[in-house]
Structures are given as structure tokens and as C-alpha cells.
Backbone as CSV, one residue per row, in Angstrom:
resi,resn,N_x,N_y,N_z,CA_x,CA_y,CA_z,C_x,C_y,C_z
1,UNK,20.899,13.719,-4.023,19.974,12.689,-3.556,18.551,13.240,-3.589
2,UNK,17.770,12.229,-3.808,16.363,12.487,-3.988,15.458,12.824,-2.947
3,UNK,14.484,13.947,-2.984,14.231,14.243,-1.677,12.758,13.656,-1.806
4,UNK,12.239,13.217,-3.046,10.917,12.718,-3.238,10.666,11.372,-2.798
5,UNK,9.768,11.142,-1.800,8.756,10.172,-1.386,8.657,8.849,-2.653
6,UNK,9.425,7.655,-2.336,8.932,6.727,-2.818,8.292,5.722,-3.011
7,UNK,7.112,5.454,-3.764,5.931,4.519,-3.651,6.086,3.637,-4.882
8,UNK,5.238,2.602,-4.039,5.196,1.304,-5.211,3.641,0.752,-5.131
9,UNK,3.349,0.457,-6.368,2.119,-0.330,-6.127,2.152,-0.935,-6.904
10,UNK,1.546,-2.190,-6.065,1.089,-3.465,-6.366,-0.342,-3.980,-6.806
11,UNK,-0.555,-3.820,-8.078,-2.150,-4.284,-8.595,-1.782,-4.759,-9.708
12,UNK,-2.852,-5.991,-9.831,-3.028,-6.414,-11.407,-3.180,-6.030,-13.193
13,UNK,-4.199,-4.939,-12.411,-5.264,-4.025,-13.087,-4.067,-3.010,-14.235
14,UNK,-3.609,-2.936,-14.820,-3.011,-1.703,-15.614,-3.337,-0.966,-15.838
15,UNK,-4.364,-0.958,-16.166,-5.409,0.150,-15.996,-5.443,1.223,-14.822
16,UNK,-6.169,0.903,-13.710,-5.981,1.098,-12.618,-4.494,1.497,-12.060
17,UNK,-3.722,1.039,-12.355,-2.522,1.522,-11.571,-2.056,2.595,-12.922
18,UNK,-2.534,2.730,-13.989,-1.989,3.587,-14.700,-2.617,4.947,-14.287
19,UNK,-3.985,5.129,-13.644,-4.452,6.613,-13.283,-3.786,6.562,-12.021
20,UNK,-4.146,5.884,-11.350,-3.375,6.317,-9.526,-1.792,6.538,-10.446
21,UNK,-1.314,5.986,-10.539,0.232,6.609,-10.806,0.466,7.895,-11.561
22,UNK,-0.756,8.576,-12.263,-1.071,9.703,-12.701,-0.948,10.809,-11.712
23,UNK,-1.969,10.155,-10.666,-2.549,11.242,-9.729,-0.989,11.295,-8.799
24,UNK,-0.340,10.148,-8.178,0.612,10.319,-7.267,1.703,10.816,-7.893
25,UNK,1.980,10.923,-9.354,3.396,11.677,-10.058,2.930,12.936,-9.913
26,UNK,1.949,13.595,-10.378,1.272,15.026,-10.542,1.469,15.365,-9.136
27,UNK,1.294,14.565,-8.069,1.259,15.203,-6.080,3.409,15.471,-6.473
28,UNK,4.104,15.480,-6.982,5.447,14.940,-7.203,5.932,13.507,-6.277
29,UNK,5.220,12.200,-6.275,6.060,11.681,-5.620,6.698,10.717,-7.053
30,UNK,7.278,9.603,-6.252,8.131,8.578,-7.396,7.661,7.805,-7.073
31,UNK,6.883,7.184,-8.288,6.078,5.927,-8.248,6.622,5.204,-9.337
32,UNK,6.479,3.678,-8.460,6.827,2.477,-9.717,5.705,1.736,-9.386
33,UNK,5.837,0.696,-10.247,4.421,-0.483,-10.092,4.805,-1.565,-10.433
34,UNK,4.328,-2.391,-9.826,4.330,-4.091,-9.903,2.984,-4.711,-10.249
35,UNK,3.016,-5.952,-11.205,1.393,-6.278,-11.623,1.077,-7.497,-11.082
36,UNK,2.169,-7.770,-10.176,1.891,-9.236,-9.561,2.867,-9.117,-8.431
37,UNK,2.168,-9.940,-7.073,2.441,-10.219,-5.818,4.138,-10.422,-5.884
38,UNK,4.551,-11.364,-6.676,5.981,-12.033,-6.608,6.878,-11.000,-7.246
39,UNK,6.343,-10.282,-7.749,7.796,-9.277,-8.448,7.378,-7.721,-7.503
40,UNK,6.044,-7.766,-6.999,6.137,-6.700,-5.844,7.363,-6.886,-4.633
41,UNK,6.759,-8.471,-4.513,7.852,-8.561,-3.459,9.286,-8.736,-3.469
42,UNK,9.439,-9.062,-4.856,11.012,-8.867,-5.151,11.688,-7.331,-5.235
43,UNK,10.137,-6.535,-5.443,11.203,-5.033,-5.644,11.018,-4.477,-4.338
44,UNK,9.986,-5.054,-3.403,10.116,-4.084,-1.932,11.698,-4.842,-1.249
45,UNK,11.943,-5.992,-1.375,13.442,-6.510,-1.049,14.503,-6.402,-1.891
46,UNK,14.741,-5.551,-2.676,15.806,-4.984,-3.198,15.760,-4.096,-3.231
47,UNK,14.427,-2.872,-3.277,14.522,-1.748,-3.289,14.533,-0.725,-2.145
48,UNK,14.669,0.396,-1.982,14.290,1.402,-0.570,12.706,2.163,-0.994
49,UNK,11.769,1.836,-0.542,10.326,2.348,-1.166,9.918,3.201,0.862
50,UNK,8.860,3.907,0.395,8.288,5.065,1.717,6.964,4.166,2.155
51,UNK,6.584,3.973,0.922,4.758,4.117,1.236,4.653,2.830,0.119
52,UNK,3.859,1.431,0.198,3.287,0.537,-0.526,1.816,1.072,-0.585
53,UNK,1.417,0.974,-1.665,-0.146,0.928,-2.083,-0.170,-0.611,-2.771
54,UNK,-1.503,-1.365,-2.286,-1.789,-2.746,-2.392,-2.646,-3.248,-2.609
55,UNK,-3.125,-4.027,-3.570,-4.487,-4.567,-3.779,-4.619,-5.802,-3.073
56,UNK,-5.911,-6.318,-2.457,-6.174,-7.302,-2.133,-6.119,-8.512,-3.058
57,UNK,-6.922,-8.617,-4.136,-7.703,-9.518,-5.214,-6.292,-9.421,-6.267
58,UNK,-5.247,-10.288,-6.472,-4.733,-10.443,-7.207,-4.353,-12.027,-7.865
59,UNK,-3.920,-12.910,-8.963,-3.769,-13.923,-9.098,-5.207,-14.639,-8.769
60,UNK,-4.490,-15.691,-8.011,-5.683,-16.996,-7.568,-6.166,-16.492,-6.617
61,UNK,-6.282,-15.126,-6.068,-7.332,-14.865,-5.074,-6.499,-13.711,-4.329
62,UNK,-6.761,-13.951,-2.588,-6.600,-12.600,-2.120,-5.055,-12.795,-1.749
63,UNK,-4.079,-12.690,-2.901,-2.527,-12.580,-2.760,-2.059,-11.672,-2.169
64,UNK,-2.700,-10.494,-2.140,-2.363,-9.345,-1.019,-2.408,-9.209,-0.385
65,UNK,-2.672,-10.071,0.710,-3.155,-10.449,2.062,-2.183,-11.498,2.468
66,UNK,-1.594,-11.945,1.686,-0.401,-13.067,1.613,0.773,-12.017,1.999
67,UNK,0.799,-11.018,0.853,2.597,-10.387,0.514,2.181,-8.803,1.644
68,UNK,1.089,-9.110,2.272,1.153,-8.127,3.696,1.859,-8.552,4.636
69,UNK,1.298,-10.309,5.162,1.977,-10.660,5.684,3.230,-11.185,5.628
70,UNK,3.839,-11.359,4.432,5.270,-11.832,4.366,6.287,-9.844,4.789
71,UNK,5.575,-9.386,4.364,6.161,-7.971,5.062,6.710,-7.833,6.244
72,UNK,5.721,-8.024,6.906,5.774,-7.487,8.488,6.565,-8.731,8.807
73,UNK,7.067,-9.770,8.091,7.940,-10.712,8.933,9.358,-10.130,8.498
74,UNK,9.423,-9.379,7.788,11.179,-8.756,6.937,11.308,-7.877,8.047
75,UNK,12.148,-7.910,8.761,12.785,-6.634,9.324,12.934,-5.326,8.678
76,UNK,13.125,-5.327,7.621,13.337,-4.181,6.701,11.782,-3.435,6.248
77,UNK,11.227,-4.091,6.114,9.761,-3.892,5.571,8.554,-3.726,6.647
78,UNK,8.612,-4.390,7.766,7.793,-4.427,8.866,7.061,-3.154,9.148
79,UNK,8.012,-2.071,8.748,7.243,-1.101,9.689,6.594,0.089,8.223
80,UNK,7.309,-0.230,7.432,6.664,-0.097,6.074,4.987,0.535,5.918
81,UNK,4.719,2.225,5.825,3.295,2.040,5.489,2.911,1.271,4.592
82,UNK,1.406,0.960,5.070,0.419,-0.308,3.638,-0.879,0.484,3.471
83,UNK,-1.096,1.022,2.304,-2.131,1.810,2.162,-2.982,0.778,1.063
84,UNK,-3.836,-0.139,1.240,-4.892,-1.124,0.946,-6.067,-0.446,0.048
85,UNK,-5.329,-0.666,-1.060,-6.849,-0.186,-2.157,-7.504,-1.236,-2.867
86,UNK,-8.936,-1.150,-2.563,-9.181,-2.544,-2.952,-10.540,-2.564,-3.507
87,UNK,-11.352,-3.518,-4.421,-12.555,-2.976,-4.555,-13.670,-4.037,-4.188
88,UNK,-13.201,-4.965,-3.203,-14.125,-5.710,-2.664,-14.591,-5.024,-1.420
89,UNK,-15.840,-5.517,-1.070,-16.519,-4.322,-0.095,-16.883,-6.026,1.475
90,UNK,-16.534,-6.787,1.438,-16.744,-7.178,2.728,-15.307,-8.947,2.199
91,UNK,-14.737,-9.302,2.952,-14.521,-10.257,2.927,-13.880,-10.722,4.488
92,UNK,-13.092,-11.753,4.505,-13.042,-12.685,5.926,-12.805,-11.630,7.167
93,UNK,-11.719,-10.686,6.950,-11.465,-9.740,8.227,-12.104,-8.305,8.480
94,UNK,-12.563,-8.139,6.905,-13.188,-6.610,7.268,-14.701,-6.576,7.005
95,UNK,-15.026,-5.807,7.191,-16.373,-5.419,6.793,-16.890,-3.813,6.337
96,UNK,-16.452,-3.686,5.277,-16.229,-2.328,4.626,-17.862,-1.515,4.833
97,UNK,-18.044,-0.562,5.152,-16.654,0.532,6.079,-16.926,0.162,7.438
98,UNK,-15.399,0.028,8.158,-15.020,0.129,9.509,-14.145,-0.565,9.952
99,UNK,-13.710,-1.245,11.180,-12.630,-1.620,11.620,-12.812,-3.222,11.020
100,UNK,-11.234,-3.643,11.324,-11.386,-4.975,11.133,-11.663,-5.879,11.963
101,UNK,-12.011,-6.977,11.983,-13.466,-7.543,13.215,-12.138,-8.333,13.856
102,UNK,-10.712,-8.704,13.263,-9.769,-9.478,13.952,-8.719,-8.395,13.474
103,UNK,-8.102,-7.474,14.524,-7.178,-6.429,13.903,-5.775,-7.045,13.348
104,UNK,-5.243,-8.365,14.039,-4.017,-8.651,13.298,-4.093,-9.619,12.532
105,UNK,-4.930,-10.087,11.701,-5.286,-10.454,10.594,-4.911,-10.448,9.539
106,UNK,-4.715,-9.073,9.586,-4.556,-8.184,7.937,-3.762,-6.811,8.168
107,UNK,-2.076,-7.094,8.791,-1.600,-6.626,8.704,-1.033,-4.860,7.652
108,UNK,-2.547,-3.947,7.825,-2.386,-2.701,7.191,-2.511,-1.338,8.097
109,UNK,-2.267,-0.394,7.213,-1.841,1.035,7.743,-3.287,1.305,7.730
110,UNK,-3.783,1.176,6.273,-5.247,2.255,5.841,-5.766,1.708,4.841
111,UNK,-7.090,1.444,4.905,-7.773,0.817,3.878,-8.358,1.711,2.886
112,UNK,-8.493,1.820,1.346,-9.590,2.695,1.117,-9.997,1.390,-0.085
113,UNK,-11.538,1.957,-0.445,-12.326,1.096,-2.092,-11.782,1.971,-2.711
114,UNK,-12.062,1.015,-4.365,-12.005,1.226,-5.200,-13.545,1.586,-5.938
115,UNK,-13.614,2.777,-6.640,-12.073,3.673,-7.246,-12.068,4.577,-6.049
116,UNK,-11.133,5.138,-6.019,-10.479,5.864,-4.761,-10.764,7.518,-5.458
117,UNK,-11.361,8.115,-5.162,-11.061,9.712,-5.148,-9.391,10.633,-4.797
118,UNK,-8.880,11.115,-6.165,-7.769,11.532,-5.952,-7.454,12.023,-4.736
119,UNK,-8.154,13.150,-4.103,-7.774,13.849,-3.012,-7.909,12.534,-2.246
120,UNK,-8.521,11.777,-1.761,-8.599,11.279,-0.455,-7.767,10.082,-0.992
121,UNK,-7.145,9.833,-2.107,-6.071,8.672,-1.857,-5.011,9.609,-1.656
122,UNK,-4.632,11.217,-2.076,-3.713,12.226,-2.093,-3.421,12.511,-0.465
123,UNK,-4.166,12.489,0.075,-5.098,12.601,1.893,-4.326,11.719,2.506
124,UNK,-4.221,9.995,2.216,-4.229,8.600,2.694,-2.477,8.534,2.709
125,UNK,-2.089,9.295,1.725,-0.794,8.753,1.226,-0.190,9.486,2.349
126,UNK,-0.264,11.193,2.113,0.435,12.012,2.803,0.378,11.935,4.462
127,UNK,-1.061,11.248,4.858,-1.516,11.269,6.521,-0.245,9.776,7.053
128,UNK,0.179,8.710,5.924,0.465,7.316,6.214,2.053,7.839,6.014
129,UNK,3.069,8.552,5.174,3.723,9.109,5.140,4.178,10.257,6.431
130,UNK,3.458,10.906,6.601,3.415,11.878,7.882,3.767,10.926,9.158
131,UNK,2.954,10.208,9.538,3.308,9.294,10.658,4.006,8.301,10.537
132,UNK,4.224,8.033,9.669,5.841,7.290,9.736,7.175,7.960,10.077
133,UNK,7.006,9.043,9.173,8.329,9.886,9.471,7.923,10.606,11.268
134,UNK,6.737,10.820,11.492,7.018,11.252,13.276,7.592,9.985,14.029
135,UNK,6.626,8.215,13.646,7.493,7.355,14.125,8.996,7.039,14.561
136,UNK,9.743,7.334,13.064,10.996,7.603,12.651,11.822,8.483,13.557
137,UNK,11.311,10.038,13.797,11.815,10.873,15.074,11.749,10.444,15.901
138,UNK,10.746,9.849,16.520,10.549,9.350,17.744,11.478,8.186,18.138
139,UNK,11.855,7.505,16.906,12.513,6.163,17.240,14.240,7.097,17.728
140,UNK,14.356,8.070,16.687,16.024,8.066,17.031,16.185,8.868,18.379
């Protein structure tokens, strides 16, 4: 059995998800990708994933803000890190950089822009990973 950390991300961009999936295979984790909201969410409900990375701006608008919240309503997925990479810099709940002005809004772990600096998305993954698994101890 696999002892590597599994991530999925969800962006449009191919581009874009083709370097981040560079940088997170090279850290060794197991990354797959989805290029749209509806087949993200078909593989976080069939699959066992650690850590989601998520774009806001997908399709007809901010779909990632949609398939956040259909998350946290799955039992299975709820507690799921959401590491939010995105490259809009202010819209309805946040106001980039800082907290969000309505915190349950926008159901996420950690926000970062786009483009993201390897180390500090390398930083984001491992800090959102780390506290899940202390969660995890703590729960049993």
C-alpha cells in the first residue's frame, strides 16, 4: 500500500495544472487533475484523495466556490483539506490578502494567488496535510 499523500486538482487552465503537478510529483506526492468542476467532483466521490487544490474561476464563473460547498455537505469529504489557488485578487468574500470578511462563505483550508511560488505552495500543501493528520489523532 501506498504511503504517498494523495492530491487532486481542480483547474481549467492545462497549462497551469501541468507545472503545479510538476512541482507536487518532484515533492513525491500523487497527483491527478480534473479540468472541470463536474468530473472533479465525480473523482473526489469515488476516489480516496488527502489534500484538494482548487481554482475559483472555472466554466461560467466562480464554480469553485460551488464544488467547495457541495464538499463540506458529503460526509466523506467535509473535513477534506481545500488549498484555494486562484488568480483573482478581490471578489464577494475575500479581499486578497487577508481574512475573509464572511468566514463561512467560502468554505476553505488556505488561500494562495496565482502563480503560486513552488516552495510556498510546497509550504501550503505540507502545513494543510500536517493538520489534518494531527486532526485525525486527535479524533481517534
Amino acid at each position: 500500500m501506498s504511503t504517498l499523500k494523495k492530491l487532486l486538482i481542480i483547474d481549467d487552465d492545462p497549462d497551469y495544472v501541468g507545472g503545479i503537478q510538476a512541482i507536487l510529483d518532484s515533492a513525491g506526492y500523487d497527483v491527478e487533475a480534473e479540468y472541470n468542476p463536474k468530473a472533479g467532483l465525480q473523482a473526489l466521490l469515488t476516489k480516496r484523495y488527502d489534500l484538494l487544490l482548487l481554482d475559483i474561476m472555472m466554466g461560467r464563473g466562480a464554480e469553485g466556490i460551488m464544488l467547495a460547498r457541495k464538499m463540506r455537505k458529503e460526509p466523506r469529504l467535509k473535513d477534506m483539506p481545500v488549498l484555494i489557488i486562484t488568480g483573482i485578487r478581490e471578489q464577494i468574500a475575500f479581499l486578497f490578502p487577508g481574512e475573509p470578511m464572511r468566514p463561512h462563505f467560502f468554505p476553505v483550508d488556505e488561500l494562495v494567488e496565482k502563480p503560486v511560488e513552488p516552495q510556498v505552495l510546497l509550504d501550503k500543501v505540507s502545513a494543510l496535510l500536517q493538520a489534518a493528520e494531527a486532526r485525525k489523532v486527535r479524533a481517534a
